[in-house]
Gaussian input, Z-matrix of N, CA and C with variables (Angstrom, degrees):
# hf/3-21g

backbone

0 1
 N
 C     1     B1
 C     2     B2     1     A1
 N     3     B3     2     A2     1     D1
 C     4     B4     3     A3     2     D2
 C     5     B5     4     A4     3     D3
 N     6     B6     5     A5     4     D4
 C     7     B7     6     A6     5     D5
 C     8     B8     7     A7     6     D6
 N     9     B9     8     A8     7     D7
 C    10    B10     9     A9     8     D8
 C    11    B11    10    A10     9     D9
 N    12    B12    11    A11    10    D10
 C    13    B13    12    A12    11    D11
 C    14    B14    13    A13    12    D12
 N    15    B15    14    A14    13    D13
 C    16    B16    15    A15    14    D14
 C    17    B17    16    A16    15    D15
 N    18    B18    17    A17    16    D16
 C    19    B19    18    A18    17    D17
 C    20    B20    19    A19    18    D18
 N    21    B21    20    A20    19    D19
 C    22    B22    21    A21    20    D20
 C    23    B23    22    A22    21    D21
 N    24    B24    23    A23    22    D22
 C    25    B25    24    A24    23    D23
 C    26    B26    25    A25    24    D24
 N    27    B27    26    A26    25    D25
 C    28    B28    27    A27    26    D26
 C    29    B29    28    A28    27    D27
 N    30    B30    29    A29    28    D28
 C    31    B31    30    A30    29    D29
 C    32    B32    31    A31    30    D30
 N    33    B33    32    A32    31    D31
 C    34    B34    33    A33    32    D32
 C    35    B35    34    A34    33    D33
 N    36    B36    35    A35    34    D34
 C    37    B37    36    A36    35    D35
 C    38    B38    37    A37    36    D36
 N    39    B39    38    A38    37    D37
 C    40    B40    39    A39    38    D38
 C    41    B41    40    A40    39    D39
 N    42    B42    41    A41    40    D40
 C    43    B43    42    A42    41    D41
 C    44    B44    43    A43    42    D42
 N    45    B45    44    A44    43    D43
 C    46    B46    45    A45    44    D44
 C    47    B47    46    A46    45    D45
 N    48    B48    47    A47    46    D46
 C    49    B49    48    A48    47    D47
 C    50    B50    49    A49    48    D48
 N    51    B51    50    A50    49    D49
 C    52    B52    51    A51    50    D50
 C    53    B53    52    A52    51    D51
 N    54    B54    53    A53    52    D52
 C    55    B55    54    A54    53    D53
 C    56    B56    55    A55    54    D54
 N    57    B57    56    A56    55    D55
 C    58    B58    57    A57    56    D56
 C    59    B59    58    A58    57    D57
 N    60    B60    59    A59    58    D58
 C    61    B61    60    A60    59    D59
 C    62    B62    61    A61    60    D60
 N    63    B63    62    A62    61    D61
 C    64    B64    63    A63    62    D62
 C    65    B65    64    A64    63    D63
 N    66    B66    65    A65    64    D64
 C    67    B67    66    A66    65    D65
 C    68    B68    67    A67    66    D66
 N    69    B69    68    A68    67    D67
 C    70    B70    69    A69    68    D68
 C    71    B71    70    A70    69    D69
 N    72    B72    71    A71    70    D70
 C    73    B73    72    A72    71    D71
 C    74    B74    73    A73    72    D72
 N    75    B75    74    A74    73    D73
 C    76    B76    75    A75    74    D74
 C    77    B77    76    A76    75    D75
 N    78    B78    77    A77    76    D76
 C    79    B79    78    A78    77    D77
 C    80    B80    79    A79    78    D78
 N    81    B81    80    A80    79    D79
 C    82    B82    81    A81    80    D80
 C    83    B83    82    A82    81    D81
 N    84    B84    83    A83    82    D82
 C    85    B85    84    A84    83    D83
 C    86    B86    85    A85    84    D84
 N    87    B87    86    A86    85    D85
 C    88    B88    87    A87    86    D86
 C    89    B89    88    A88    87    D87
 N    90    B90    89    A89    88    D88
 C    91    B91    90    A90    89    D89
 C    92    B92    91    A91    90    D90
 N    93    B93    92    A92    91    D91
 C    94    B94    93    A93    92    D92
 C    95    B95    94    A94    93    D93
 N    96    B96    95    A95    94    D94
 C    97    B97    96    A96    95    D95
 C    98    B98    97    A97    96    D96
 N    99    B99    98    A98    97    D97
 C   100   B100    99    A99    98    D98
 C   101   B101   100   A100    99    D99
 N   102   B102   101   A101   100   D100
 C   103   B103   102   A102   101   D101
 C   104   B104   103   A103   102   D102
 N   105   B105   104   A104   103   D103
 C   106   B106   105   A105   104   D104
 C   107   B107   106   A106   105   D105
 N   108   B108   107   A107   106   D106
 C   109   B109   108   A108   107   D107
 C   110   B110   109   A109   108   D108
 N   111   B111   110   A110   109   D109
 C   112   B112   111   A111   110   D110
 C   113   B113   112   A112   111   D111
 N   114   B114   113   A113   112   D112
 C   115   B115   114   A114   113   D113
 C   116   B116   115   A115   114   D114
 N   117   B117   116   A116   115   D115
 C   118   B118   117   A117   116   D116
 C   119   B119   118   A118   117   D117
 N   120   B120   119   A119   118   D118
 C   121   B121   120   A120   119   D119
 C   122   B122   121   A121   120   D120
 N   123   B123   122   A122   121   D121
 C   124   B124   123   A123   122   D122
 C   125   B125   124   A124   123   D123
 N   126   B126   125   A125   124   D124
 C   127   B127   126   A126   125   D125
 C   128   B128   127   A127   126   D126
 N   129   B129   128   A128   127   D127
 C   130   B130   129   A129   128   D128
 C   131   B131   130   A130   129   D129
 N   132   B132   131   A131   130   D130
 C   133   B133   132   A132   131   D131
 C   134   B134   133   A133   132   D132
 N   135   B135   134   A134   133   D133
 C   136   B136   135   A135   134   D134
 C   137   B137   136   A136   135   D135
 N   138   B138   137   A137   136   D136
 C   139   B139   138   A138   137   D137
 C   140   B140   139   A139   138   D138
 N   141   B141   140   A140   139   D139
 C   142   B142   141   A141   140   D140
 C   143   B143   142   A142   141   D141
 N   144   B144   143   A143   142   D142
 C   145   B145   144   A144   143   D143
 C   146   B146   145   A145   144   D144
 N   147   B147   146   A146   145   D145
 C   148   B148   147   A147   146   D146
 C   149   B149   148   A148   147   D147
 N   150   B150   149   A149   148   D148
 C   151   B151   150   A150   149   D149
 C   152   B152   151   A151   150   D150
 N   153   B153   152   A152   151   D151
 C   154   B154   153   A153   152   D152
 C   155   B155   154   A154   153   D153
 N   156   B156   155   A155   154   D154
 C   157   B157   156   A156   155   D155
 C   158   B158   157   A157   156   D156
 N   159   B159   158   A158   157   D157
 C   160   B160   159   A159   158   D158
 C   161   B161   160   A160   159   D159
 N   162   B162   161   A161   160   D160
 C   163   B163   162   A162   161   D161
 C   164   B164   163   A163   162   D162
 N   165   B165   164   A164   163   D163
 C   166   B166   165   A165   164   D164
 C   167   B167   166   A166   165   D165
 N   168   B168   167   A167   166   D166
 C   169   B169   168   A168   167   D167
 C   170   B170   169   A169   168   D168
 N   171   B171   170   A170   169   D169
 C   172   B172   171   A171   170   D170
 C   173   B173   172   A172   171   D171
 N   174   B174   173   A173   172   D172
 C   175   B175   174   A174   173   D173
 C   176   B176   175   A175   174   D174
 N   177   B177   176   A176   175   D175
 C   178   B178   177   A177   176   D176
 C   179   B179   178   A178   177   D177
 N   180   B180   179   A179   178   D178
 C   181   B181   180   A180   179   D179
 C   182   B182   181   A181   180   D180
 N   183   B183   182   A182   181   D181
 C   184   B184   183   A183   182   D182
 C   185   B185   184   A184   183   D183
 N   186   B186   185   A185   184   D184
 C   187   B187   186   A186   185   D185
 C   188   B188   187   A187   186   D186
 N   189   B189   188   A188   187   D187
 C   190   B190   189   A189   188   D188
 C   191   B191   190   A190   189   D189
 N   192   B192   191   A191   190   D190
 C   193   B193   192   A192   191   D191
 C   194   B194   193   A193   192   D192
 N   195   B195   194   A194   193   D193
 C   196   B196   195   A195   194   D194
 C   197   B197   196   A196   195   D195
 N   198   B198   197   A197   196   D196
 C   199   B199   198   A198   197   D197
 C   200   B200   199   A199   198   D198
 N   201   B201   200   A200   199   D199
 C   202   B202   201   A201   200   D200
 C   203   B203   202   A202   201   D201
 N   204   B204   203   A203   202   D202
 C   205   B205   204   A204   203   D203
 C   206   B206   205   A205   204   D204
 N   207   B207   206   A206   205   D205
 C   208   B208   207   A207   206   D206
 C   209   B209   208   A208   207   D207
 N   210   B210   209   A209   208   D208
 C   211   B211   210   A210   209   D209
 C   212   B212   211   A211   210   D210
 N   213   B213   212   A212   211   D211
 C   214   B214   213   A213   212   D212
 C   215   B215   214   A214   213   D213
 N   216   B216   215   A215   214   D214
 C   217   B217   216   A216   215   D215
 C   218   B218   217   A217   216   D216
 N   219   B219   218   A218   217   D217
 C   220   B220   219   A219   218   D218
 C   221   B221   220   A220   219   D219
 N   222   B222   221   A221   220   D220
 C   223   B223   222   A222   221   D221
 C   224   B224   223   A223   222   D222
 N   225   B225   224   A224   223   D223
 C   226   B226   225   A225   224   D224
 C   227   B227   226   A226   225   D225
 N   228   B228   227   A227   226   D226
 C   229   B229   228   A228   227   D227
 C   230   B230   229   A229   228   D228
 N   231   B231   230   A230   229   D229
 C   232   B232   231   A231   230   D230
 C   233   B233   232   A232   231   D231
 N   234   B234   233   A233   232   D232
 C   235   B235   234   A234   233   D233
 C   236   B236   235   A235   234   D234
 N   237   B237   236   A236   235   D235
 C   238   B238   237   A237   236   D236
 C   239   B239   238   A238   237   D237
 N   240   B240   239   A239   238   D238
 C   241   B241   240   A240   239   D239
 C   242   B242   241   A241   240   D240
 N   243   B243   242   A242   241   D241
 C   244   B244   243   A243   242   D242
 C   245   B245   244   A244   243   D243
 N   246   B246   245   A245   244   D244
 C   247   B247   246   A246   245   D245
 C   248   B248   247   A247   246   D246
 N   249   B249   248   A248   247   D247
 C   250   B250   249   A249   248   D248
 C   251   B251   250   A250   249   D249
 N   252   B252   251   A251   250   D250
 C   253   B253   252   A252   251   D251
 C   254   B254   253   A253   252   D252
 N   255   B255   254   A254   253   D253
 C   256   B256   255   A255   254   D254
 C   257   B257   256   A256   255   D255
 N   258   B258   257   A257   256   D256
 C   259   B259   258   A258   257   D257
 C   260   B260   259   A259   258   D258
 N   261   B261   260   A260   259   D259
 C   262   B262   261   A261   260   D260
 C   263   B263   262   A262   261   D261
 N   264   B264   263   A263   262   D262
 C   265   B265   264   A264   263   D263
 C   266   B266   265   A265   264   D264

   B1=1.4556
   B2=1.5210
   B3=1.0358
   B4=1.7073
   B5=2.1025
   B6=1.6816
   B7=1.6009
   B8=1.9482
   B9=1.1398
   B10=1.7375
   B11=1.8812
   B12=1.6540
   B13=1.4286
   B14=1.3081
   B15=1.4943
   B16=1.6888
   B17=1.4745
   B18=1.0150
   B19=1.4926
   B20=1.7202
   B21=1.0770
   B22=1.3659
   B23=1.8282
   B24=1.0881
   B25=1.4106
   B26=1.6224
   B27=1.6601
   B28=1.3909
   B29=1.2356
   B30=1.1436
   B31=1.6126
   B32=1.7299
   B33=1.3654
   B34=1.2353
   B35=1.5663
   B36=1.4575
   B37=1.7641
   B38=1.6576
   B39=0.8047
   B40=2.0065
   B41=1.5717
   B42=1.1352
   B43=1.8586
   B44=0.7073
   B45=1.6458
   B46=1.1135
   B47=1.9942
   B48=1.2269
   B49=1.6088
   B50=1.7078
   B51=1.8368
   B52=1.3903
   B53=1.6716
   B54=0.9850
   B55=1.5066
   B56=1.4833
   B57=0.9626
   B58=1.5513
   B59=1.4528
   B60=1.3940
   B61=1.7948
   B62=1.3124
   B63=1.7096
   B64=1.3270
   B65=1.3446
   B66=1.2146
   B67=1.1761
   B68=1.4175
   B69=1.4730
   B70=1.8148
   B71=1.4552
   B72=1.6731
   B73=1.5631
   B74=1.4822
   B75=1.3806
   B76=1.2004
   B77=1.3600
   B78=1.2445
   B79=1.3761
   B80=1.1521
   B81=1.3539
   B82=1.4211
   B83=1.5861
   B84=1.2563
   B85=1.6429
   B86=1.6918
   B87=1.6037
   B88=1.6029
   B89=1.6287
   B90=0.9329
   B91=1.6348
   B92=0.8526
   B93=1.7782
   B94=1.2528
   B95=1.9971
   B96=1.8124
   B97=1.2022
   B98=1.4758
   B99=1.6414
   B100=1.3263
   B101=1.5334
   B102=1.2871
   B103=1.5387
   B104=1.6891
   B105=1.4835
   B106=0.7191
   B107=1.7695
   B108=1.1797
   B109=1.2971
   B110=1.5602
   B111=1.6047
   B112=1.5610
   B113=1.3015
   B114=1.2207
   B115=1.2041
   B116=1.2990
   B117=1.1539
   B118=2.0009
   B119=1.6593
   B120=1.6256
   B121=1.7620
   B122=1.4118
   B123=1.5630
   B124=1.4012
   B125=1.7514
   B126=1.4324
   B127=1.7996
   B128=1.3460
   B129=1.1554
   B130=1.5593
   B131=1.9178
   B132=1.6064
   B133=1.6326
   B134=1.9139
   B135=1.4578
   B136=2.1059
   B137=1.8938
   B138=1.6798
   B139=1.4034
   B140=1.6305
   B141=1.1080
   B142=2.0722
   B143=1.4311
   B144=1.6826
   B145=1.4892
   B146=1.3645
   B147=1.2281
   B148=1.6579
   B149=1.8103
   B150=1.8323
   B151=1.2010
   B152=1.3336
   B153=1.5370
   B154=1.8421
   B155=1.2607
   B156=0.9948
   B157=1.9291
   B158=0.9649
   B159=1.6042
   B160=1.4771
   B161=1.4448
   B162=1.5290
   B163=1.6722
   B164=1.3450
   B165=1.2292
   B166=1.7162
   B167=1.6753
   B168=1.4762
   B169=1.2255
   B170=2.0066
   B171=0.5166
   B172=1.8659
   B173=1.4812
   B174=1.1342
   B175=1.9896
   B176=1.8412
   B177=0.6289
   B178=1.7643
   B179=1.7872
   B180=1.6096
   B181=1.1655
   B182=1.4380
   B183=1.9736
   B184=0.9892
   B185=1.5916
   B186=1.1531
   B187=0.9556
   B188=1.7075
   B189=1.8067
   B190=1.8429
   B191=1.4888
   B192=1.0474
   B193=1.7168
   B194=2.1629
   B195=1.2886
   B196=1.5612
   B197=1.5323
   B198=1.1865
   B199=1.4984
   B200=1.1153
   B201=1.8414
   B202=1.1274
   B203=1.4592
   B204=0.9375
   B205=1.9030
   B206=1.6140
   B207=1.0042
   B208=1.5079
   B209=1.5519
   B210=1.4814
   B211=1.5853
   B212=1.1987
   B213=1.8192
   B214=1.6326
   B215=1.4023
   B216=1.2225
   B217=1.3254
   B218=1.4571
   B219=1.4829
   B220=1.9154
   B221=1.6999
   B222=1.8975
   B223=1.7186
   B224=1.2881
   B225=1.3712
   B226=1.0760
   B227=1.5702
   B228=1.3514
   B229=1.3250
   B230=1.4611
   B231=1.5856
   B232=1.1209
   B233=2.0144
   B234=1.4045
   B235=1.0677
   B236=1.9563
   B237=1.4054
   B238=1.6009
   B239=2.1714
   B240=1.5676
   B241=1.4834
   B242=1.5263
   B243=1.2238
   B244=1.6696
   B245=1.4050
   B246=1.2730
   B247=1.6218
   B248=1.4062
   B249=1.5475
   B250=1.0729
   B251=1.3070
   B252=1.2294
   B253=1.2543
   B254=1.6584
   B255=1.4092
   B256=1.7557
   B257=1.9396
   B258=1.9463
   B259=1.3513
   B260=1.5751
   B261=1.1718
   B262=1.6531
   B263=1.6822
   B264=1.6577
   B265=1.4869
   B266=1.7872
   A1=109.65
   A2=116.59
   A3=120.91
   A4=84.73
   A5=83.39
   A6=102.49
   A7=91.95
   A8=113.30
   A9=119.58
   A10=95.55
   A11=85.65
   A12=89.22
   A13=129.20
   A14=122.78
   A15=109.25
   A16=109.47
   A17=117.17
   A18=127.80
   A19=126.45
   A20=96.96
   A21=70.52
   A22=115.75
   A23=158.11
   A24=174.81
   A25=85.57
   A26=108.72
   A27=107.54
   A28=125.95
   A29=120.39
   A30=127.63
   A31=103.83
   A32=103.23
   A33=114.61
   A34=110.34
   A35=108.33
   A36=115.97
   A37=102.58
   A38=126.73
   A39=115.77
   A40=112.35
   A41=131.75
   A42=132.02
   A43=92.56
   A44=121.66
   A45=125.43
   A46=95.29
   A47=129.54
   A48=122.43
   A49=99.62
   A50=115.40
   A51=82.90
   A52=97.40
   A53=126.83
   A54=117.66
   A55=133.76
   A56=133.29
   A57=114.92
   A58=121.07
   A59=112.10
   A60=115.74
   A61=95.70
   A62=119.30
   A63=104.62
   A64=119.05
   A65=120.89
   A66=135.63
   A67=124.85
   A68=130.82
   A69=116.46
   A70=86.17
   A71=80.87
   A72=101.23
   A73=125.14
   A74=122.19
   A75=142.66
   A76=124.61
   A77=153.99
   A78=149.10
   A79=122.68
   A80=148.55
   A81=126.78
   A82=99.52
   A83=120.25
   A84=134.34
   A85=109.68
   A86=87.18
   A87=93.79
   A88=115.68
   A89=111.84
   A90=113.67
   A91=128.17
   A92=150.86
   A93=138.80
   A94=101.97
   A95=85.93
   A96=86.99
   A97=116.25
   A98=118.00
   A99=126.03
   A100=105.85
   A101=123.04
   A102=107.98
   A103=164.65
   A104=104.66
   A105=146.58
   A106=98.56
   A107=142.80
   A108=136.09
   A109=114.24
   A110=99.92
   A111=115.67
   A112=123.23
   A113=124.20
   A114=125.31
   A115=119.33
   A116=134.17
   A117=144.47
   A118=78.00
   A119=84.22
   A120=95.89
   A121=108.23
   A122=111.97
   A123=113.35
   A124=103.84
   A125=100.98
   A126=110.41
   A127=120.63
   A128=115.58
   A129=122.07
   A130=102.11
   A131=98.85
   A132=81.75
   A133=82.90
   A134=90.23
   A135=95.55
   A136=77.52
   A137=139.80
   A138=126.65
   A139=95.21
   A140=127.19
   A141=115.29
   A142=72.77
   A143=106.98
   A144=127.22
   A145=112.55
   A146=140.69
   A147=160.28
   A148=86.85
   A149=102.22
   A150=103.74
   A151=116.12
   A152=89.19
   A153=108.57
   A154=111.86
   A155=118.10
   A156=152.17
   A157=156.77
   A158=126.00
   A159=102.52
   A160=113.43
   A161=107.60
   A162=117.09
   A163=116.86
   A164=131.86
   A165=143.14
   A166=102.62
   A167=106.15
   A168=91.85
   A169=107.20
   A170=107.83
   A171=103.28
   A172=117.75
   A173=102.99
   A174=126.06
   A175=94.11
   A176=99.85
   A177=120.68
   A178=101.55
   A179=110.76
   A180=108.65
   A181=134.41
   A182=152.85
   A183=147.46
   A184=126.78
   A185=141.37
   A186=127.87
   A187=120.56
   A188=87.16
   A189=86.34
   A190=102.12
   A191=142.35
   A192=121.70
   A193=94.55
   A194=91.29
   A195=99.56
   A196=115.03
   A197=99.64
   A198=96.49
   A199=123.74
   A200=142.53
   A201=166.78
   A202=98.40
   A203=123.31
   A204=120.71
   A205=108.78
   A206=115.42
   A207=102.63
   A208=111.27
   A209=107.13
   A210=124.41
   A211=93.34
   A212=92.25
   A213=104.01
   A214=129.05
   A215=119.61
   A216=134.34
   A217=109.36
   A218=111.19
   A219=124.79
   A220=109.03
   A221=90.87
   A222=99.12
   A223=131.38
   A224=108.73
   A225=113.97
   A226=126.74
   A227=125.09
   A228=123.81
   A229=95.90
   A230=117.16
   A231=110.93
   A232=90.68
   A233=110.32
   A234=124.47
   A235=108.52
   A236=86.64
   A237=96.32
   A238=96.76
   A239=101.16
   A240=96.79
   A241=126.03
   A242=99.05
   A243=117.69
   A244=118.84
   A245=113.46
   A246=152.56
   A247=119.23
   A248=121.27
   A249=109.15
   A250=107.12
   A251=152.43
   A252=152.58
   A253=114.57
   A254=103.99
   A255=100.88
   A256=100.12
   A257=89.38
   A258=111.14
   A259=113.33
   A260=144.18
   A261=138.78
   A262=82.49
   A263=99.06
   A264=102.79
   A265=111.92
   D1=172.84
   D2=-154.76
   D3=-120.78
   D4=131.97
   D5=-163.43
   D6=-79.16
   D7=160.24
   D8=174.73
   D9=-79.28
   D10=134.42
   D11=164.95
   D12=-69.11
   D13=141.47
   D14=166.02
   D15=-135.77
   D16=159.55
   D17=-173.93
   D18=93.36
   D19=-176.67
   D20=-169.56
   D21=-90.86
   D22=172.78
   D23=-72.87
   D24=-174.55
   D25=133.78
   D26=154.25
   D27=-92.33
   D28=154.26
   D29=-162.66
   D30=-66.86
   D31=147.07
   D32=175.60
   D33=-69.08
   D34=120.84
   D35=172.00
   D36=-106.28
   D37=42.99
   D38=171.98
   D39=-121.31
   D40=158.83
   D41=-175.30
   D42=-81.42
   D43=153.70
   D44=-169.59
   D45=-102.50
   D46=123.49
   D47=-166.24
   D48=-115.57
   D49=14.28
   D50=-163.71
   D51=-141.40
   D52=170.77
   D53=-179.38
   D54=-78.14
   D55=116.19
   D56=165.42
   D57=-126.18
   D58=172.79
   D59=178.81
   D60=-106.48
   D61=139.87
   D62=150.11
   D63=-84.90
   D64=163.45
   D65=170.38
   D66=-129.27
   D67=-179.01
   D68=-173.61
   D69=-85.93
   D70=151.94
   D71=161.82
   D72=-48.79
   D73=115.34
   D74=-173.71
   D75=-103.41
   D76=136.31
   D77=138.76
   D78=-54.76
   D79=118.73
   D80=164.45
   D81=-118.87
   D82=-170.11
   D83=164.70
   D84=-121.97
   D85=159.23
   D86=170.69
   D87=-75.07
   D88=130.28
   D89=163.16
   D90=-64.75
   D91=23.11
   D92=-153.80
   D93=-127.87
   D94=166.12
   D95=178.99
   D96=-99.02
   D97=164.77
   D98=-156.36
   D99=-44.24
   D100=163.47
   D101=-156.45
   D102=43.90
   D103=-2.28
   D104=-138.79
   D105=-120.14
   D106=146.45
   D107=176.33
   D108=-161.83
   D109=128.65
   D110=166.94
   D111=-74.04
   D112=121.13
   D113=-168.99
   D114=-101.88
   D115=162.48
   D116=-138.20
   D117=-141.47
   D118=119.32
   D119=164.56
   D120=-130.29
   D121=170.16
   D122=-163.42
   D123=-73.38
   D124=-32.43
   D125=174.71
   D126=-120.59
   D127=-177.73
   D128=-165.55
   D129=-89.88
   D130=59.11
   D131=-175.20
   D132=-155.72
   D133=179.42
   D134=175.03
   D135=-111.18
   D136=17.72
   D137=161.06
   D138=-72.38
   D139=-31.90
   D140=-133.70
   D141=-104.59
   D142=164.35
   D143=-175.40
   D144=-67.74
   D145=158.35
   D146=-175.84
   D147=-91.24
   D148=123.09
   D149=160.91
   D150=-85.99
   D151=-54.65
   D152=-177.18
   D153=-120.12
   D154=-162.90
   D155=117.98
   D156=-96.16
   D157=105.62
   D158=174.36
   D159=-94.14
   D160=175.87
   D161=-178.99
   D162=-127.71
   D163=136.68
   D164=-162.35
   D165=-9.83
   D166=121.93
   D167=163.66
   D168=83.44
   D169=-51.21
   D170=173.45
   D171=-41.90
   D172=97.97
   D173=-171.12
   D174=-51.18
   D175=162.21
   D176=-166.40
   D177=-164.35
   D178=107.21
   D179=154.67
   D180=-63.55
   D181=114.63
   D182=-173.23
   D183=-102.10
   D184=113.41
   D185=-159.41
   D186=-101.87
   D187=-19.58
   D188=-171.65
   D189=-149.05
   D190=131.50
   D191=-178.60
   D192=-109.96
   D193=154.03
   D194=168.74
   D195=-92.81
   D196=-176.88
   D197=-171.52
   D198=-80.32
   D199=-6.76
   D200=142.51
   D201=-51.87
   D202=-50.89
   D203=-178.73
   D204=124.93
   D205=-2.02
   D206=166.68
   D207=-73.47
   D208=163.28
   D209=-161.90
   D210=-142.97
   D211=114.47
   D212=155.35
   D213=-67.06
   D214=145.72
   D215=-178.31
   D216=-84.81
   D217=143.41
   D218=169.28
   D219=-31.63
   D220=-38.62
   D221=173.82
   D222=-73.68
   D223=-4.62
   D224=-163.05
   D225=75.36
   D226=39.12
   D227=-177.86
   D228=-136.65
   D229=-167.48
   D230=-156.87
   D231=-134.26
   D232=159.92
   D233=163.79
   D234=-147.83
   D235=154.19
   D236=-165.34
   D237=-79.49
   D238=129.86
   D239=172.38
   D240=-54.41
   D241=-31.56
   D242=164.52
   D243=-14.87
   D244=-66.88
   D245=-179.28
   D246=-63.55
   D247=-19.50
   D248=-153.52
   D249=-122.71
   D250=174.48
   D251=179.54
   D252=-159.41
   D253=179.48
   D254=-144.95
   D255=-93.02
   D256=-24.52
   D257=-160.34
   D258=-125.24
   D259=148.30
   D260=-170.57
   D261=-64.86
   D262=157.17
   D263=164.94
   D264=-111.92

């Protein structure tokens, strides 16, 4: 089983090649089902590396989405809009 992260996240090192809007700081949730986990990449793609995970329901602040629909994170990483929702499920 996959241990809980702690500490803090290392900073994103990749160019940024793609567009986004910011928007206000938002809450969203993960979309997934029980067991199941959305994963935090360094870019707005399933190409760029897996930082983390979240698990059902785990709020994620967003600050900017690109034009494909992924949403940057407060951290600066990316999660797929796919996944996410406005409200816990």
């Amino acid at each position: 089983s996959l241990s809980a992260f702690s500490g803090p996240l290392p900073s994103s090192d990749i160019a940024v090649t793609w567009t986004e809007t910011q928007i206000d700081q938002t809450v969203r949730y993960a979309a997934v089902t029980a067991g199941e986990f959305l994963r935090v990449r360094k870019g707005p793609g399933t190409e760029y590396d897996i930082v983390g995970t979240m698990t059902r329901n785990q709020e994620v602040v967003v600050i900017a989405v690109t034009s494909d629909g992924w949403y940057k994170t407060l951290d600066g990483f990316y999660v797929s809009g796919s996944y996410l929702t406005e409200t816990p499920s």
